[in-house]
C-alpha positions as CSV (number, residue, x, y, z in Angstrom):
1,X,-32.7,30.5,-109.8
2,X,-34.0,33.8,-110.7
3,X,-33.9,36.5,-107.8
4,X,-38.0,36.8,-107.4
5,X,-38.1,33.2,-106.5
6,X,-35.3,33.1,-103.9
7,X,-35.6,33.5,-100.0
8,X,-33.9,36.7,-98.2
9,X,-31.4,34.4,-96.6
10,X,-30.4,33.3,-100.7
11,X,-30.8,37.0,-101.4
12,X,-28.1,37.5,-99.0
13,X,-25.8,34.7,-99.4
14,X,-25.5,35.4,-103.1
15,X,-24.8,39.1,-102.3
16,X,-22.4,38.2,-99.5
17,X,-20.4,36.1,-102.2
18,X,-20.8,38.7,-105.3
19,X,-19.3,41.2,-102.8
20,X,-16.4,38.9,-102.1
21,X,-15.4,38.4,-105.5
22,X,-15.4,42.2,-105.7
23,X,-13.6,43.2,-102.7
24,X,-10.6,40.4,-103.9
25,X,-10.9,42.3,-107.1
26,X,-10.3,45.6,-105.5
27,X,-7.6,44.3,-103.6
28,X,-6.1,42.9,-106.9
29,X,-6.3,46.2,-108.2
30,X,-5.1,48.3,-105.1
31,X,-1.9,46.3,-104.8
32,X,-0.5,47.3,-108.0
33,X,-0.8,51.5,-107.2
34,X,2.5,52.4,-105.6
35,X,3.2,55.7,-106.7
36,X,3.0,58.3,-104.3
37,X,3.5,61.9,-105.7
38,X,1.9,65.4,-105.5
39,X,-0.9,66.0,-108.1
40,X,-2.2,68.5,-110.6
41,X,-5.8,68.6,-110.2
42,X,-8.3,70.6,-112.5
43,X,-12.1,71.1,-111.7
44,X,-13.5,72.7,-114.8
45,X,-16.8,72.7,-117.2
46,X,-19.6,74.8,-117.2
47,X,-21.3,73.3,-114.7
48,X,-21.7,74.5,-110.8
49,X,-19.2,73.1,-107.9
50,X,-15.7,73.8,-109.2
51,X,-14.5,75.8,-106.5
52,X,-16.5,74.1,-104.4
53,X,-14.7,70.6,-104.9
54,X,-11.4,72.4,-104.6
55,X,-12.5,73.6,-101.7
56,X,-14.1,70.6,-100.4
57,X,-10.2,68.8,-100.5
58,X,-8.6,71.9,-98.8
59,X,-11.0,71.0,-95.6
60,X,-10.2,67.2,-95.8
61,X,-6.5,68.6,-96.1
62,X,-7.1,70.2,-93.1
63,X,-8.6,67.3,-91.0
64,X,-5.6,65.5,-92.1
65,X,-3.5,67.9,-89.8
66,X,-2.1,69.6,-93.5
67,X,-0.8,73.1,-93.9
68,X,-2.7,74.5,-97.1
69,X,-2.6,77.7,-99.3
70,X,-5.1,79.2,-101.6
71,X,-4.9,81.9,-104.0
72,X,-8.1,83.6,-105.6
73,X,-7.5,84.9,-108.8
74,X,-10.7,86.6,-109.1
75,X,-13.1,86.5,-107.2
76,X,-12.9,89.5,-105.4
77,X,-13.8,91.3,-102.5
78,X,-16.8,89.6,-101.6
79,X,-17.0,87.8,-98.5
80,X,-17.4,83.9,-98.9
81,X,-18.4,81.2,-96.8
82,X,-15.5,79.3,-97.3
83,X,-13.3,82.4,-96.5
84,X,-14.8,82.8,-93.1
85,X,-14.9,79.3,-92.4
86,X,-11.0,78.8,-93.4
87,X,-10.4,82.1,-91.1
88,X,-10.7,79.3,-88.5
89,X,-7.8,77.7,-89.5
90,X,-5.4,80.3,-89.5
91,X,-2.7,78.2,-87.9
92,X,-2.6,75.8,-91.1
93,X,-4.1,78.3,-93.7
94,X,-2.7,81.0,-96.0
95,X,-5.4,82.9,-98.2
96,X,-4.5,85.3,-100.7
97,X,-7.4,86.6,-102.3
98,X,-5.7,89.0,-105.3
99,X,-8.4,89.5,-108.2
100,X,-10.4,92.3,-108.4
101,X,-13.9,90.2,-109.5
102,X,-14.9,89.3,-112.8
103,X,-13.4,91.0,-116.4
104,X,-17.0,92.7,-116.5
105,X,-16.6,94.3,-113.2
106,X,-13.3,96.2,-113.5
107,X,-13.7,96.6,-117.5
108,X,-10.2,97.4,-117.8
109,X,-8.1,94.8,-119.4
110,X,-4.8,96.0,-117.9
111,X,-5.8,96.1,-114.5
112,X,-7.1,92.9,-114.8
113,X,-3.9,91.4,-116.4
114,X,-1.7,93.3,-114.0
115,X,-3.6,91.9,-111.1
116,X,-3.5,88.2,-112.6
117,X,0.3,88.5,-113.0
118,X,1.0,89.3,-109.2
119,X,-1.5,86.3,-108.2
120,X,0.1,84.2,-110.4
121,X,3.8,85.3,-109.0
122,X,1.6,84.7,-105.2
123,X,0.8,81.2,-106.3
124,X,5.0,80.6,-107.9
125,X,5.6,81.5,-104.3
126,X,3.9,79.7,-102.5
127,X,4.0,76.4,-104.4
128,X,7.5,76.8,-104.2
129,X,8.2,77.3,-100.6
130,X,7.0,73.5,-100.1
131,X,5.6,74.8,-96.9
132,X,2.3,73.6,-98.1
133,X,0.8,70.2,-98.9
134,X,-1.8,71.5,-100.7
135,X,-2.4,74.8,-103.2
136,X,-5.9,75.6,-104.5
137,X,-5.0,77.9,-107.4
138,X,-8.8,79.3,-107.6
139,X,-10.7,80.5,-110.9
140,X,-7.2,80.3,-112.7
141,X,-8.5,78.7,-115.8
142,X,-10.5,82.3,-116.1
143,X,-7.2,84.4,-116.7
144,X,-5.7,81.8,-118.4
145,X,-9.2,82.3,-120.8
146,X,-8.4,85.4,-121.1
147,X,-4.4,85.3,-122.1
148,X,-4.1,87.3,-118.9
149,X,-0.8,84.7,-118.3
150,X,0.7,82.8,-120.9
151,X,-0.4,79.1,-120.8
152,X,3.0,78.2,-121.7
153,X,4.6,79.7,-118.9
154,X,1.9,78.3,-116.8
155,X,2.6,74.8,-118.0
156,X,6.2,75.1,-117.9
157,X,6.3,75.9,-114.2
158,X,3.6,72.9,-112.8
159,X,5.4,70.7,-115.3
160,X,8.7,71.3,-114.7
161,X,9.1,73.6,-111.2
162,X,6.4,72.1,-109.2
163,X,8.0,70.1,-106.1
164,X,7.1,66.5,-106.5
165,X,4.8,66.3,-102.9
166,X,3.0,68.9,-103.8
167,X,-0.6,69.2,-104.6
168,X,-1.9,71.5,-106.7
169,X,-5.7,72.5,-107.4
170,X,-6.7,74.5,-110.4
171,X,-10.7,75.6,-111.2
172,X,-12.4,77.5,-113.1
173,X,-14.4,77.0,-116.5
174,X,-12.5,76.1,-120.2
175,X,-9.6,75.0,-118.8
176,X,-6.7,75.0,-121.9
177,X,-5.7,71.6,-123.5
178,X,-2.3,72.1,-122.7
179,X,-3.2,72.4,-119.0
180,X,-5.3,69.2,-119.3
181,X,-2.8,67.2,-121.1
182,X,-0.5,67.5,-118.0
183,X,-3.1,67.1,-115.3
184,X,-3.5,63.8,-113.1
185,X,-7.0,64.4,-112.4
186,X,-9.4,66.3,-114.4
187,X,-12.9,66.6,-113.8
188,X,-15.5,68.1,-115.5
189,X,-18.7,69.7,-114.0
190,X,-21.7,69.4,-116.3
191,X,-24.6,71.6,-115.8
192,X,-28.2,70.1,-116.1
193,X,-30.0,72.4,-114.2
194,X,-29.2,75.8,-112.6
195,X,-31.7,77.9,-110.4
196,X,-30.0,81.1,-112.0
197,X,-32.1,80.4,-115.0
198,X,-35.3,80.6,-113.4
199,X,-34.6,84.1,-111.9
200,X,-33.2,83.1,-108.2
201,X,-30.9,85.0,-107.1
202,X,-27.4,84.0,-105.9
203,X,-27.9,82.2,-102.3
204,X,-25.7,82.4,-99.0
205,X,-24.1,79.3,-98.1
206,X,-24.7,77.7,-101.7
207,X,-23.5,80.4,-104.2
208,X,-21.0,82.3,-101.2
């Protein structure tokens, strides 16, 4: 019977039944998921909402009773949203905000790399100390761009250091192959349209 020609009760009994045969599918599929480990996630692409996604699973983290860490490689000084809000938090959250802003700001290339290097030592730490359930590693993928820190090193450590019930979260556009290629999750933010192109100015509470 085609759908136009069928009452609402039909409509519902066929949607009640098609639902059924997905939720046992579901369930199918659930039951065979055992592992339980700490992941490497990356948020990258050009488009916007990589921090905020990383941020977005430090705050479910957090309503999950979790003790969390982030380290900001380079954004700055400026004051953020998500700074003030996880200031809130102090009891479950340690921030270390290290860079100095963006390569164009500080124009000097050895400032930048020696900054990156003590952020990326911070994040070692920290990772480490398996005090924390979850470590957003913020705009890494930009010094790792720029060479600032060796990949290798990089991959070495999360491949082979990183305690097993430990989460880690890594943003930031071009995010290297060889970072990818030992990630769990890896999303990619695709830009369609962005307000910045039409000459609006970064907002409060969207941008910071």
């Amino acid at each position: 019977m085609a759908k136009q020609d069928m009452s609402e009760a039909e409509l519902d009994a066929r949607h009640a039944e098609k639902m059924k045969k997905k939720k046992a599918a579901r369930d199918k599929i659930m039951a065979t998921k055992t592992i339980e480990k700490g992941l490497l996630i990356v948020h990258t692409g050009k488009g916007k909402g990589k921090s905020t996604a990383g941020f977005g699973m430090i705050f479910r983290a957090l309503g999950h009773g979790m003790k969390v860490a982030v380290v900001q490689f380079v954004k700055g000084r400026i004051e953020t949203g998500e700074r003030m809000a996880l200031d809130r938090f102090s009891d479950q959250v340690t921030i270390r905000r290290m860079g100095e802003g963006f390569t164009w700001e500080t124009q000097d290339r050895q400032r930048d790399i020696a900054a990156a290097r003590q952020a990326w030592d911070t994040a070692k730490e920290l990772i480490s100390s398996r005090e924390y359930r979850i470590v957003l590693l913020d705009e890494l993928n930009i010094v790792l761009r720029y060479d600032y820190v060796p990949i290798d090193e990089v991959v070495a450590f999360l491949r082979d250091e990183k305690p097993d019930d430990v989460h880690v979260i890594i943003t930031g556009r071009n995010a290297k192959d060889e970072l990818i290629e030992i990630a769990d999750l890896v999303t990619e933010m695709t830009q369609i349209k962005h307000p910045f192109r039409s000459g609006v100015k970064p907002q409060v509470g969207i941008e910071f």
